[in-house]
C-alpha positions as CSV (number, residue, x, y, z in Angstrom):
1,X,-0.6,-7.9,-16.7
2,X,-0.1,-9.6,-20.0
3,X,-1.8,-6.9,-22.3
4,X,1.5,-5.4,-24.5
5,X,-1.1,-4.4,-27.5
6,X,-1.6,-1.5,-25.3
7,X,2.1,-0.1,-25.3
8,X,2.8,-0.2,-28.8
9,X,-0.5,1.6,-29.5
10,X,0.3,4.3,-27.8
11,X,3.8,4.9,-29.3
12,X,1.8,4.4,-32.6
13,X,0.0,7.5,-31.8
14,X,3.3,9.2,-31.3
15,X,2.7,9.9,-27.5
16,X,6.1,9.3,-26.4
17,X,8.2,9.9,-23.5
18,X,6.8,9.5,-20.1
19,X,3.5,10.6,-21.3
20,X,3.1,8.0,-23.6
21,X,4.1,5.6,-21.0
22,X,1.7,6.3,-18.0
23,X,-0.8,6.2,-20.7
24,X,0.5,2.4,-21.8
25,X,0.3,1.9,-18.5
26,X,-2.9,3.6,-17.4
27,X,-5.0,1.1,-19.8
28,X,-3.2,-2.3,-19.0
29,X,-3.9,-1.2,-15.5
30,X,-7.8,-1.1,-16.2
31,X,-7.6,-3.8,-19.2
32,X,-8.2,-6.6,-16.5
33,X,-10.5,-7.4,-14.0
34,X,-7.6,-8.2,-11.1
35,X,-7.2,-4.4,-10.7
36,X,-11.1,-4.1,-9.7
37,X,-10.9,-6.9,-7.5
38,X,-7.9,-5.8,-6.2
39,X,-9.6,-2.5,-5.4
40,X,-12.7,-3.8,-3.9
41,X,-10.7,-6.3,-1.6
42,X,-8.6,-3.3,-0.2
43,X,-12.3,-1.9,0.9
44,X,-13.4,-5.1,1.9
45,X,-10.9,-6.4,4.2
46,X,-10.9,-2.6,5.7
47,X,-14.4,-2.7,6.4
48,X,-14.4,-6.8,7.8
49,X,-11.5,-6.2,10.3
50,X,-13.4,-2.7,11.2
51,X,-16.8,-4.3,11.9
52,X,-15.0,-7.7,13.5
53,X,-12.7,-5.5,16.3
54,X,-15.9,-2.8,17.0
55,X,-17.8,-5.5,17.5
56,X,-15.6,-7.4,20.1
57,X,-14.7,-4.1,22.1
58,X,-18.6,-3.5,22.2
59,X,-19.0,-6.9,23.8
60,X,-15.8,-6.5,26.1
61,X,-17.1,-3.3,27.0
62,X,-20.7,-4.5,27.7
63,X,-19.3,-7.1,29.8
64,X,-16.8,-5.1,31.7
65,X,-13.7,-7.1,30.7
66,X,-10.0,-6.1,32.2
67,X,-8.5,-4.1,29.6
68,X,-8.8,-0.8,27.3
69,X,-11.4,-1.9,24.2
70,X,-10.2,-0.2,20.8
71,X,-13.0,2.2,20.7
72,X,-11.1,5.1,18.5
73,X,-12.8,4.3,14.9
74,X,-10.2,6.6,13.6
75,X,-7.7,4.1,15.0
76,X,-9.7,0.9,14.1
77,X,-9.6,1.9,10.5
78,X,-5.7,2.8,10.5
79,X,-4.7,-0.7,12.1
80,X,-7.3,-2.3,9.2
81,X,-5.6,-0.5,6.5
82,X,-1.8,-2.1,7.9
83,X,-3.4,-5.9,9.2
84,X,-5.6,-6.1,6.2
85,X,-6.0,-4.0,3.5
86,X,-2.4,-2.9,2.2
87,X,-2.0,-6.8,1.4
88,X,-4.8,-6.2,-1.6
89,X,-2.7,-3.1,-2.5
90,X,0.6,-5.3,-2.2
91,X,-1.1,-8.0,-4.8
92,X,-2.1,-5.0,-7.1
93,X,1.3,-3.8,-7.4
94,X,2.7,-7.0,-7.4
95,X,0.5,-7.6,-10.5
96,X,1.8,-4.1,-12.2
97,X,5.4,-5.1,-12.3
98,X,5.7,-8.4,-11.6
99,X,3.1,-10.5,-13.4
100,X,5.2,-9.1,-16.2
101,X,8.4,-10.8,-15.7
102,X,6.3,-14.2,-15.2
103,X,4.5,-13.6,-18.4
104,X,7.4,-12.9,-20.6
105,X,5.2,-9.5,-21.6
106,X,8.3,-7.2,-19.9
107,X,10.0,-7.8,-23.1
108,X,7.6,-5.9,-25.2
109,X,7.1,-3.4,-22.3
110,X,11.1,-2.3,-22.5
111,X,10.8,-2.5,-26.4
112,X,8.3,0.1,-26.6
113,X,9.6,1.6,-23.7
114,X,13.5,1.5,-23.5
115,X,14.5,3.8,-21.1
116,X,14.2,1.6,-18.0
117,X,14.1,4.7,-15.6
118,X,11.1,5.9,-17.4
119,X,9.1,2.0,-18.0
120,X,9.5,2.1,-14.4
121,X,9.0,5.8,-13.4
122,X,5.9,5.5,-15.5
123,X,4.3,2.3,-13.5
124,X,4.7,4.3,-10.3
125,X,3.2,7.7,-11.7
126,X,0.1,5.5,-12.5
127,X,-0.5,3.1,-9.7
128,X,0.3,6.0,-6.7
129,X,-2.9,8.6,-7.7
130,X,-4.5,5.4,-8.0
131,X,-4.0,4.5,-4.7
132,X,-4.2,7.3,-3.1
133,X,-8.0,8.2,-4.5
134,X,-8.4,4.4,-3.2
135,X,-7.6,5.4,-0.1
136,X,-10.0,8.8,0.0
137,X,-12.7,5.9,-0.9
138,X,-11.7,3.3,1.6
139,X,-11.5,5.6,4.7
140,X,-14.9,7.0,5.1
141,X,-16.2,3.3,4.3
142,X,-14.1,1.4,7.0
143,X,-14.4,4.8,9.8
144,X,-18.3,4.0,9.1
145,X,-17.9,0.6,9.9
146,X,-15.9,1.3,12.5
147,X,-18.4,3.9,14.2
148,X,-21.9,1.1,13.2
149,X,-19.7,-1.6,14.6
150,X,-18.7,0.2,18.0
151,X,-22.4,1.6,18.4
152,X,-22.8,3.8,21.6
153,X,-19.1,2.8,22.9
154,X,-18.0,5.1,20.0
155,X,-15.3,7.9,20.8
156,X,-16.1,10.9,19.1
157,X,-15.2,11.8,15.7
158,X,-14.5,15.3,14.2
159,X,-14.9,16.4,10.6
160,X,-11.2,17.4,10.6
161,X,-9.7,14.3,12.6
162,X,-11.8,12.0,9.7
163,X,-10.3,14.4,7.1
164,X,-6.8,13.6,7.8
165,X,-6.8,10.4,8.8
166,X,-8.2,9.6,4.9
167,X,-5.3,11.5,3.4
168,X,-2.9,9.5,5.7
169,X,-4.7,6.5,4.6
170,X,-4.5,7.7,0.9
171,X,-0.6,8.2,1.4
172,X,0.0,5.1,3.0
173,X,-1.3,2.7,0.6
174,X,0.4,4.9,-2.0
175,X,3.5,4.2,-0.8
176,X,2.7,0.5,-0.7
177,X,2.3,0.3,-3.8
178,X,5.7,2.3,-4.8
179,X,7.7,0.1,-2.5
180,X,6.0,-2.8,-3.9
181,X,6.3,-1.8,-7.7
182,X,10.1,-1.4,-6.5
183,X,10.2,-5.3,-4.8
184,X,8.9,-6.9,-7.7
185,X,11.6,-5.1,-10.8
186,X,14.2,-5.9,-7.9
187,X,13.0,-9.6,-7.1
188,X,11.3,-10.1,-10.9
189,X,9.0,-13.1,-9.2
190,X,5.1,-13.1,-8.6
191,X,5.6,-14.9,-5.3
192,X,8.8,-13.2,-4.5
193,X,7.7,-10.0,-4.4
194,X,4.7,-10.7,-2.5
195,X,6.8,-12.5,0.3
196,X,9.8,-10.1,0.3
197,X,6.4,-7.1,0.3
198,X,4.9,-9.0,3.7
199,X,8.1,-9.7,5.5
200,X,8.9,-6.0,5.0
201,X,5.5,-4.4,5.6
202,X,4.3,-6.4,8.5
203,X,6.9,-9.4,9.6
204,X,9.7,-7.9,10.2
205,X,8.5,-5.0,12.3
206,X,6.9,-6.7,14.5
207,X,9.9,-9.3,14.8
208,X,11.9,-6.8,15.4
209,X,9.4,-4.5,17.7
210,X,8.8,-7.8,19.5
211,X,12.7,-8.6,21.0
212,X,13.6,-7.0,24.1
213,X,16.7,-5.5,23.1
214,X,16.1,-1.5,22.6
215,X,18.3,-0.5,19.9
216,X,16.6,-3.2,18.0
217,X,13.2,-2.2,18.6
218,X,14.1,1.3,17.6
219,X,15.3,0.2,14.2
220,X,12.1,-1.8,14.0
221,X,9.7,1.4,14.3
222,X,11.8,2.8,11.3
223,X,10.7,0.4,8.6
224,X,7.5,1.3,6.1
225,X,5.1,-0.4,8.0
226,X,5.3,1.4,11.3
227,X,5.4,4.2,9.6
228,X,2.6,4.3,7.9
229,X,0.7,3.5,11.7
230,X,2.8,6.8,13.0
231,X,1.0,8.4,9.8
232,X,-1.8,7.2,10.7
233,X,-1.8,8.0,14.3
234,X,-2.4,4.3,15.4
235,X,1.2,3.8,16.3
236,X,2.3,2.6,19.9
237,X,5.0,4.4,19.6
238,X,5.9,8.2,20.1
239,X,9.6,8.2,18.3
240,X,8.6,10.2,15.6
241,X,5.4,12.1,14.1
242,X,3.2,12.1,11.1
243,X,5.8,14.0,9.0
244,X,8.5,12.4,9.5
245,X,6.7,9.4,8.9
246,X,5.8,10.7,5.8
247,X,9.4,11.0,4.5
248,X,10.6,7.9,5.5
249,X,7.9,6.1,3.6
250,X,9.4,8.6,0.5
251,X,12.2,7.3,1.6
252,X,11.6,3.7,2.0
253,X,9.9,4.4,-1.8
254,X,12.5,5.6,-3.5
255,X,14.7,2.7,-1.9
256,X,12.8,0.4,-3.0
257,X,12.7,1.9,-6.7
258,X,16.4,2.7,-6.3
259,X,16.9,-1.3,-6.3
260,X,14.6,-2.0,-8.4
261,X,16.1,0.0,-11.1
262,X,19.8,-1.4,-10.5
263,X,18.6,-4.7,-11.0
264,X,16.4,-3.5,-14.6
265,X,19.7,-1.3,-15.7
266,X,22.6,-4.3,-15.1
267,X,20.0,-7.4,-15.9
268,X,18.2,-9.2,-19.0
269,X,14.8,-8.9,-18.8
């Protein structure tokens, strides 16, 4: 994001506080064509892993392979949101914060916006609705991929079950993006925030989930990426529900800003 005409037009309009910083915010966010692509990849990697895993439990199904086919497309479409789609979130809000400090734009960000709480406050307060509407979008596209792509080995769906599962997926990705805003004013790097955002959202868990110690495994299903499949319902394991789930991705949010904002407050930009 390398638009700062947008920032000091705003305080020129004497729109200040954190107002007049979502609203800097809000049009750098739609002055370049990343966020639309950004967007539109979210939906489209949803919708390719949907299609791709219906279709190859249809065929495992029609050919009576050993094994339980995914055939939930409720399921499908949470496990697409946390293999695929996040990752286009994670570049978006990677982009938000980031693509500042590579730029050299930050500078004229925390000039028009000194408070550093509130430049950063203001960044999350734009990008979460954002996502989360994303999300409302996303879900009804990839559980109708999911359902075209299973055919007649489809489980049922309800109206209430589809309901909830796209405000889970809303919520998840954003929280994504909150963490990730958080990563990149902590790690101030393009390519640091987007490695440090993978490890964390989908490495690490399943490093961790993956060694046979149990106390280890435990701590594992804890971090933001399991989660958001416990919020989704797609998790494989039972440790906790959707609302705690919910509060530790606050939690993992607020974490993330929390370290984020040490390193703004006691560092140069």
């Amino acid at each position: 994001m390398n638009d700062t005409k947008a920032a000091p037009a705003a305080a020129a309009r004497g729109r200040g506080g954190l107002v007049g910083a979502a609203a800097a915010e809000w049009t750098k966010l739609w002055g370049v064509r990343s966020t639309w692509v950004s967007l539109a990849s979210t939906a489209a990697l949803v919708v390719a892993y949907t299609v791709i895993v219906g279709v190859s439990a249809r065929s495992s199904t029609a050919q009576s392979s050993g094994g339980e086919p995914p055939t939930d497309p409720l399921a499908n479409l949470g496990t697409g949101v946390v293999f695929m789609g996040q990752f286009a979130v994670l570049a978006l809000a990677t982009m938000v914060i980031a693509s500042e400090y590579a730029t050299g734009s930050i500078r004229g960000t925390l000039q028009c916006v000194p408070v550093r709480h509130r430049m950063l406050l203001s960044k999350s307060v734009v990008l979460v609705p954002v996502l989360f509407v994303t999300g409302l979008v996303v879900a009804p596209l990839g559980l109708g991929s999911a359902v075209v792509a299973l055919g007649d080995v489809a489980d049922p769906v309800t109206a209430g079950a589809s309901v909830r599962q796209a405000l889970a997926v809303g919520g998840y990705l954003g929280a994504v993006g909150m963490i990730s805003i958080g990563i990149g004013a902590a790690v101030r790097s393009v390519a640091g925030t987007i490695t440090v955002g993978f490890l964390v959202l989908l490495v690490l868990p399943m490093t961790l989930q993956s060694v046979s110690v149990e106390f280890v495994q435990k701590a594992g299903d804890y971090l933001p990426g399991p989660a958001g499949m416990a919020l989704m319902g797609v998790s494989e394991s039972d440790t906790y529900g959707p609302g705690a789930a919910a509060a530790l991705l606050v939690f993992w949010a607020l974490a993330a800003n929390a370290a984020g904002y040490w390193v703004l407050r006691n560092r140069d930009a």
